[in-house]
N, C-alpha and C positions, 0 to 999 in steps of 0.2 A: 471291202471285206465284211463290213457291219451289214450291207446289202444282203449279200449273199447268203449269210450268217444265219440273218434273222428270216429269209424265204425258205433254207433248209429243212432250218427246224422247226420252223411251224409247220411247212408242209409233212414235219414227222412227229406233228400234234405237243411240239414243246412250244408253251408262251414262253416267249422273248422279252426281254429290253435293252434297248441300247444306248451307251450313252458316248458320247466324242472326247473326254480330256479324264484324267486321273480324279482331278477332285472331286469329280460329278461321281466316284463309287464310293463313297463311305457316304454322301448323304442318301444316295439311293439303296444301297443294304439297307440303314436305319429304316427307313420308311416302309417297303417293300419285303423287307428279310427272304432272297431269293432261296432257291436250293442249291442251285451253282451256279458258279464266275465263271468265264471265261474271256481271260486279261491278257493282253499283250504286255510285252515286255515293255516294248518301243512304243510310248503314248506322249502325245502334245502334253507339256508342263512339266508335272511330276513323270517320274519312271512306272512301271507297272511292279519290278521291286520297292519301290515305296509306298505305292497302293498294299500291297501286299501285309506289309510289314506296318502301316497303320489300321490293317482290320487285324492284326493279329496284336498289336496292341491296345484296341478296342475290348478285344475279348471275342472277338464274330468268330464261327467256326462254321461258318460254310465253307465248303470244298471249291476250292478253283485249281481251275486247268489252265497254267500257263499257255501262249503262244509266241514263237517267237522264229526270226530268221536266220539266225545262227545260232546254231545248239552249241554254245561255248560250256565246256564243263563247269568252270569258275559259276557261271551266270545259273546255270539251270540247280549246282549243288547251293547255291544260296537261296533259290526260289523255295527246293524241299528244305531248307532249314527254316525257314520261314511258313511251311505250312501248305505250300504246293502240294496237291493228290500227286498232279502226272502233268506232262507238256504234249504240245501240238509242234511240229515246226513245217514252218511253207516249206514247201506249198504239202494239200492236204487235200485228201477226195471227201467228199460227204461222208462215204461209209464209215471213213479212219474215225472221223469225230462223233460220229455217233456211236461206235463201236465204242471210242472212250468215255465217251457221255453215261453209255448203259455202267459201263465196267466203273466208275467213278462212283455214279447216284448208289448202285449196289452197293458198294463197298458202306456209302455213309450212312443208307438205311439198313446195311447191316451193324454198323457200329451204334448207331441210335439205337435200336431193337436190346442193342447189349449193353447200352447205359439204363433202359429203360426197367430191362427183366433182373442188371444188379439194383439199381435203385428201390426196384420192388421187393426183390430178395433180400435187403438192408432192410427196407421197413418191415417186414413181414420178418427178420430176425430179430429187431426192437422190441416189437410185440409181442414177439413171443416172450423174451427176456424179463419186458413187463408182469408180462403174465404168471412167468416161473417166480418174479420177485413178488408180485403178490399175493399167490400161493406159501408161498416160503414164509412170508409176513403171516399171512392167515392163519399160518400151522402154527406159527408162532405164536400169534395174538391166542389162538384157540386154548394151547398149553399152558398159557399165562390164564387163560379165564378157568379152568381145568382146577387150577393148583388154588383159587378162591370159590369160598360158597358164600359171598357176598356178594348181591344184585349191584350195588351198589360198584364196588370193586371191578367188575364185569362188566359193567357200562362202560367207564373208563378206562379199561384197559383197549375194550375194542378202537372205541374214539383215537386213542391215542395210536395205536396199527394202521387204521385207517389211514389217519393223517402221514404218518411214516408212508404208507403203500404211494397214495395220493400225491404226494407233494404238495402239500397245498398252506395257505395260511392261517384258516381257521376251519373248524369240522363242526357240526351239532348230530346229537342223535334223539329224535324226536320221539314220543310214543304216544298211543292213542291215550287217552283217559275214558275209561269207559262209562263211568258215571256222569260225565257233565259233556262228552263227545268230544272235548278240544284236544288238540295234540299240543305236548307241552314239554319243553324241553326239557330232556335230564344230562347231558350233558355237552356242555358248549367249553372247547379246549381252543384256543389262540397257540399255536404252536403244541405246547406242554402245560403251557398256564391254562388254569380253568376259571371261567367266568361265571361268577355267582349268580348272578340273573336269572329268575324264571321266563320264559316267553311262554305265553299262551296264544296261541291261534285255535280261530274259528274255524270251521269245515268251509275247504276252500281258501281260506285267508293267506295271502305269502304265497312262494314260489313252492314253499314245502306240506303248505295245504292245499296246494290245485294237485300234487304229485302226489297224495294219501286221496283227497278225494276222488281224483281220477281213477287211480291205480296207474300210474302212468310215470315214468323218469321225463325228466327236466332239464335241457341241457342248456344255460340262459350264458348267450358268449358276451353281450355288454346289458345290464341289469339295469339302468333306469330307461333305457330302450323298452323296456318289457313291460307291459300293464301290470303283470302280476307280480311284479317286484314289492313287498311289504318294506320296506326301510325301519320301522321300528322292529322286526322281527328278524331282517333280512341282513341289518346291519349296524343297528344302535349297540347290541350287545359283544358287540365285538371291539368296536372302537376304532375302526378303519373304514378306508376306501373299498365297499365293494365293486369290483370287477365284472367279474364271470360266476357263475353258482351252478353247479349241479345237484340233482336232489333225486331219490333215488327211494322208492316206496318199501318198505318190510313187508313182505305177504307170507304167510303162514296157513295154509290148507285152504289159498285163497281170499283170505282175510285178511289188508291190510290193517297190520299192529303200529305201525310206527314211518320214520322215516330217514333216509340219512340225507345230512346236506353239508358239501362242503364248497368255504368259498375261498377263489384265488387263488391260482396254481403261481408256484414258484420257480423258481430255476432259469429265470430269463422266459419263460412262456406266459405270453399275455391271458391268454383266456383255453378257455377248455375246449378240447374239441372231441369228437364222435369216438375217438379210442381211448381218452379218460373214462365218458360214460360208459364203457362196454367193461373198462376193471371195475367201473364203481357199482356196476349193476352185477359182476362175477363174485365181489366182493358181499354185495348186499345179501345173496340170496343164501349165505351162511351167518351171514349178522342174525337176519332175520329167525334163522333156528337158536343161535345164541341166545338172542335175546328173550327169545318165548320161554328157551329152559330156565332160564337164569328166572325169570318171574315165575316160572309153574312152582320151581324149587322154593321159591320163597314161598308161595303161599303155602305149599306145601309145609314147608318149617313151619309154621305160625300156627297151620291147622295141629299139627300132630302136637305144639307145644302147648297149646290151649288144651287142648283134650287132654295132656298129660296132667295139665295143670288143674284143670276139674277132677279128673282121677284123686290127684292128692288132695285138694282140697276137701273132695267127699271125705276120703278115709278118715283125714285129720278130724272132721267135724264131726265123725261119728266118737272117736274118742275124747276131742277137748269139750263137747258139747254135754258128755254125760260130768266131767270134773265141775263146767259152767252151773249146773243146774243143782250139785251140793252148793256149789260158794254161795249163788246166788238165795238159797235156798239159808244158806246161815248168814247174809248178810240183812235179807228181811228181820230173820227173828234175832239177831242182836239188836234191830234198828225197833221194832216192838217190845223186847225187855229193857229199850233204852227208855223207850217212848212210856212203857208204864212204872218205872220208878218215879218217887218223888223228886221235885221237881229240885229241892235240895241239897243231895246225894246224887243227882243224876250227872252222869261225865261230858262237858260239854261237847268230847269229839265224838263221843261213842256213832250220833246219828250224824253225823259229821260223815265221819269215816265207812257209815253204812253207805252213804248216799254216793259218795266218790267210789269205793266199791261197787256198785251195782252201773254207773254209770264207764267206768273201763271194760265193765263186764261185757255191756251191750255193744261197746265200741267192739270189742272182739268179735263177738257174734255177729257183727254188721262187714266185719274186715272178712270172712270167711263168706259170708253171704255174695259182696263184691267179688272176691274171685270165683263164685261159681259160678257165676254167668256173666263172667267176662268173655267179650268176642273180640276183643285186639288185645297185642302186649305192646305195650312200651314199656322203655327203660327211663331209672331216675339215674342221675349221681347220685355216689355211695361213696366214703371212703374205703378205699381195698381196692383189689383187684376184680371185686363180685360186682354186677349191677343188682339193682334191686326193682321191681316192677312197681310203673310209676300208677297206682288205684287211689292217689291225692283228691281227685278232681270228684270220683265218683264215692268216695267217702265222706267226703264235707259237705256233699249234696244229702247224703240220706242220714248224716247225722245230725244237719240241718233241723232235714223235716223230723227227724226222732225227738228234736229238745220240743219244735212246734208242736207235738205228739203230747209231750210228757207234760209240756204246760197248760195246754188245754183240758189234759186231765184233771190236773192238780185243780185245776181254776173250777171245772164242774163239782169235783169232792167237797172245796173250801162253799163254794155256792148252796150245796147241800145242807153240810154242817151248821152255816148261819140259818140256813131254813128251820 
């Protein structure tokens, strides 16, 4: 039967193999993984129902077609319970079996085709769901940065979307620095906790400056695998085990500004694969307008409040400047009718009090000079709810050089006078 079997069907271009005893089919499926069995009932050792019923305890889902010499109902309803397509019984012409052979392999490359196109249809509905969740996040994070006009506030809110959208264990949002070229972090979030840490990279440096340098996404599945893996940048400031990193460049009218990178996905999934990169680079390319407004507005804020603040300082100065220039003007001539009284009757604070006088005076006049060509604001603490604008640093400088000024004076006058 195995003779004739195997000249059949090869003569109708099916490869064969054959084997003599029961046992001999579970280790030849393994090896080989046929497309169909075709198993006798009645086999030397085991039964061809217990063949049966240890590949379907296996897990095998090849199709077999019973064979057998009495079609007992009992026998052939146990075979389909066990996983049997269809039966043969002797005696059997070529055509019958190959007639079943066609009708069989169809049935399972049709049922394949339909495990294959729902399997796709699942993924391809994942995706989608992905996608709708991080949109839905987006819109959200976008609303959240909407309701602040703080850069600052706005960094963080995206990072922290992100990382929600992502799944992932840690996120950084990097930006260029255009004065010194490094990209330098502004915010690094380990779940929801932020990590104080500055990193600065080089052009190029890290996985997140070959992805600004390039212009190019990064998709890194095991990270010291990677030459371009920076581990001080990559992963000291986080304080774990990097994994996987994807890194994803901010381009803005073609200019890369910045970058995002996040590392470690969560959820029982080891490392990142090709359909994280595609939300993280959907995701980016709204980060990246985010992020630009959020700095234009800033500078924007800073331009309009310096210029407001020159505006005021001019007007101020035109009115405290004319008040300055009496006092000053009666602080000399009391400090001169102090100066030509006799030396007897003369009040010891009178020049005292002239000289402290004139020298608040100037302080004023210097405090008003600093804010008019001030080009940054900072803020100091204050008590209150006001800040106050911090001009410490650049007032101590030129009141400095004003006593160096006044002394040098003083020093040629007295030089004079012994002359």
């Amino acid at each position: 039967m195995r003779y004739f079997l195997r000249a059949s069907l090869g003569a109708a271009e099916y490869q064969t193999v054959t084997v003599d005893e029961g046992e001999a089919v579970l280790p030849t499926v393994k090896e080989l993984h046929p497309h169909l069995i075709l198993l006798d009932i009645n086999l030397p050792g085991i039964s061809g129902l217990d063949v049966l019923r240890a590949l379907r305890e296996e897990h095998h889902t090849v199709p077999v077609i019973m064979i057998t010499s009495h079609a007992e109902p009992a026998t052939i309803l146990e075979a389909f319970r066990l996983g049997a397509r269809d039966y043969l019984q002797k005696p059997f012409t070529i055509d019958e079996i190959l007639r079943t052979l066609d009708q069989v392999l169809a049935e399972a490359r049709w049922e394949e085709e339909r495990e294959q196109m729902a399997a796709a249809l699942a993924k391809a509905n994942r995706e989608l769901q992905e996608r709708i969740q991080a949109w839905e996040a987006l819109d959200k994070v976008g609303r959240a940065i909407t309701a602040t006009l703080n850069e600052r506030d706005a960094q963080r809110r995206l990072m922290e979307g992100i990382n929600q959208v992502m799944r992932v264990e840690a996120g950084s949002l990097f930006l260029l620095e255009e004065q010194t070229g490094e990209l330098v972090s502004k915010v690094s979030l380990r779940g929801t906790v932020e990590k104080n840490r500055e990193i600065r990279l080089s052009p190029g440096q890290g996985v997140a400056g070959w992805a600004l340098q390039h212009k190019k996404s990064v998709l890194v599945t095991r990270a010291y695998e990677d030459e371009r893996f920076f581990p001080d940048a990559d992963q000291r400031h986080t304080g774990f085990f990097t994994r996987s990193i994807l890194a994803v460049p901010l381009t803005v009218h073609g200019k890369a500004v910045g970058v995002i990178e996040v590392l470690n996905p969560v959820g029982g999934k080891e490392y990142f694969d090709s359909s994280d990169l595609q939300i993280l680079e959907t995701l980016a390319s709204s980060v990246a307008v985010a992020v630009e407004n959020a700095r234009l507005y800033e500078r924007m804020r800073t331009s309009v409040t310096i210029e407001t603040l020159r505006k005021t300082v001019t007007t101020l100065s035109h009115h405290i400047n004319n008040s300055l220039t009496v006092i000053i003007m009666l602080a000399n001539f009391l400090k001169e009718k102090g100066e030509n009284l006799p030396e007897e009757i003369r009040p010891p604070w009178l020049s005292k009090s002239a000289n402290v006088l004139r020298q608040e005076i100037n302080r004023i006049v210097q405090v008003l000079n600093v804010l008019n060509q001030a080009t940054t604001i900072q803020e100091a603490d204050y008590p209150g709810n006001t800040k106050m604008i911090d001009i410490d640093e650049e007032l101590t400088t030129r009141l400095a050089r004003m006593t160096t000024s006044f002394s040098s004076v003083r020093g040629r006058r007295q030089e004079a006078t012994s002359k």
